[in-house]
N, C-alpha and C positions, 0 to 999 in steps of 0.2 A: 530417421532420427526424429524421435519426439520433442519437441521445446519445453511439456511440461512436467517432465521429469525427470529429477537428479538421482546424485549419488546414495542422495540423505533423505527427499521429502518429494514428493509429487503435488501439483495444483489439479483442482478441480473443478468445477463448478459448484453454485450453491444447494443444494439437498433442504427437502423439508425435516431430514432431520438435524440440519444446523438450525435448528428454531431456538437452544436451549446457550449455544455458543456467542451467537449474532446478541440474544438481549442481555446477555453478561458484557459484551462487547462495547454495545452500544447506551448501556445503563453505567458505565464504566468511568465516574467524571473526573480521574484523572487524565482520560483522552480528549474531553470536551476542548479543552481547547485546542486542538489542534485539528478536529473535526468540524468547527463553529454550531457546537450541539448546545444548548440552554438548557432542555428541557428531555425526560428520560421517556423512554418510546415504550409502550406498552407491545406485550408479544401478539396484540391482536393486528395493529399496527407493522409489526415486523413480518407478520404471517403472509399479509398480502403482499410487502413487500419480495419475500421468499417467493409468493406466485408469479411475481411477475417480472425475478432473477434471469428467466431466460430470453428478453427481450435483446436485440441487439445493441453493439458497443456504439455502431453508426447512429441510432434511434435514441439511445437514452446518455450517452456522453460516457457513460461509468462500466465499469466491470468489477465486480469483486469476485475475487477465487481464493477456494479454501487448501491452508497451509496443512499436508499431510505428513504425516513420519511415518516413510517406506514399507517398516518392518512390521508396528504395528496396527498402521490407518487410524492413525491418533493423529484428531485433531487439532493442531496444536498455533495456529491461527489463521489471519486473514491477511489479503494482499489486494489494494485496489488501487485501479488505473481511474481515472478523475477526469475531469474537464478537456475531455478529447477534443480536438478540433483538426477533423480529417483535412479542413482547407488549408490549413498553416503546419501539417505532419507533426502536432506532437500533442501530449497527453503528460498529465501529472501522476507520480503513484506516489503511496502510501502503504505502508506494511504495521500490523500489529501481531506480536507473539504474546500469548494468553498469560503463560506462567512464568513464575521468575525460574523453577527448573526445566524448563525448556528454552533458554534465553543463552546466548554465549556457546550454541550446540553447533553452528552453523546453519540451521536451519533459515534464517533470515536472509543471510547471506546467497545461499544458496535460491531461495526463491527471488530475490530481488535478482538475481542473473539470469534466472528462467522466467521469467516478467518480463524482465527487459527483450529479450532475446525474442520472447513471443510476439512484442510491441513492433520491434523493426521487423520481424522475419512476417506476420502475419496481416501489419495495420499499416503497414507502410508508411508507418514512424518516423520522422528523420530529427526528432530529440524529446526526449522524457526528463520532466521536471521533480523539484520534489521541494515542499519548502520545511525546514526544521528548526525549531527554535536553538537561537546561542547558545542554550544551559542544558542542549541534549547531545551530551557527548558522546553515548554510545551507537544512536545516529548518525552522527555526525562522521565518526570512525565507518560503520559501516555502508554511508555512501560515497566515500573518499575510497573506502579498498576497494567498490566496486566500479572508480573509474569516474564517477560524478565529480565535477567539478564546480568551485562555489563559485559564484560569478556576480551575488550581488547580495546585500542584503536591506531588508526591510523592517527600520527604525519604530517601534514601540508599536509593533503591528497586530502584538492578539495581545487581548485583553484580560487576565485570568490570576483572581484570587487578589482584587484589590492591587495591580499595580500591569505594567503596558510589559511586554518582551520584545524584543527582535528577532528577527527569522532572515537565517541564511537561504538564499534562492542558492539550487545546487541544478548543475544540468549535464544531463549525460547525450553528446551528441557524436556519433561514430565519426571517425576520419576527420576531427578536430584533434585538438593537444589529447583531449581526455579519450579512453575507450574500452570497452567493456570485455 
């Protein structure tokens, strides 16, 4: 059984030819806040970032893998694991789907289950985080179906477009209430 691949989209590692994906992504400022990005990254900047993609999860905290569509190997976004910390077993993720017609396919879904899955089966995970702002409700929806649980939230905590948000802390912890 592989972990990183479904019915709908396969994960992968980063490719130097996501060079062209990663700085639409990351030049992208209605992500910025929730990425805490200020300033827009130049692709020479992302270039060596791509070089140096295959460093370990243990080494550098982070892992991003690219969101594939099975049929066509169209890539259709990104999925990364954050702020790992092997000594407390758990890790934060994050998912971004590129186009608004690849949004609502199940693709997101489906890779947030093979993320997950790879986290406990692989890092020996024992809970994965995720923080989403209040006013993102199809977020919101899609880490509640896959089992996350909100457990807190954090009061006027990003700061974006002249005025403060809050963010729901959601946590997905196996053989608790919630489960994957």
């Amino acid at each position: 059984m592989t972990t990183l691949k479904g019915t709908k989209i396969f994960l992968r590692a980063l490719e130097p030819s996501d060079l062209d994906f990663l700085y639409i992504l990351e030049n992208d400022e209605s992500l910025w806040e929730v990425s805490n990005t200020t300033i827009p990254y130049s692709k020479y900047i992302l270039k060596q970032y791509l070089e140096n993609s295959h460093r370990d999860i243990f080494d550098v905290k982070q892992l991003r893998l690219v969101i594939c569509e099975n049929e066509s190997k169209t890539v259709v976004g990104f999925i990364d694991l954050f702020d790992f910390e092997p000594k407390h077993s758990r890790v934060g993720i994050g998912i971004a789907i590129f186009s608004e017609e690849n949004k609502r396919k199940g693709f997101a879904s489906e890779a947030l289950k093979l993320t997950c899955n790879y986290a406990f089966t692989h890092l020996n995970i024992h809970q994965i985080f995720a923080g989403i702002t209040t006013e993102n409700h199809s977020s919101i929806q899609l880490f509640e179906k896959a089992g996350f649980e909100r457990t807190g939230i954090k009061k006027d905590w990003i700061f974006s477009k002249g005025r403060y948000k809050s963010e729901y802390l959601y946590q997905l912890i196996p053989n608790s209430k919630s489960q994957i």
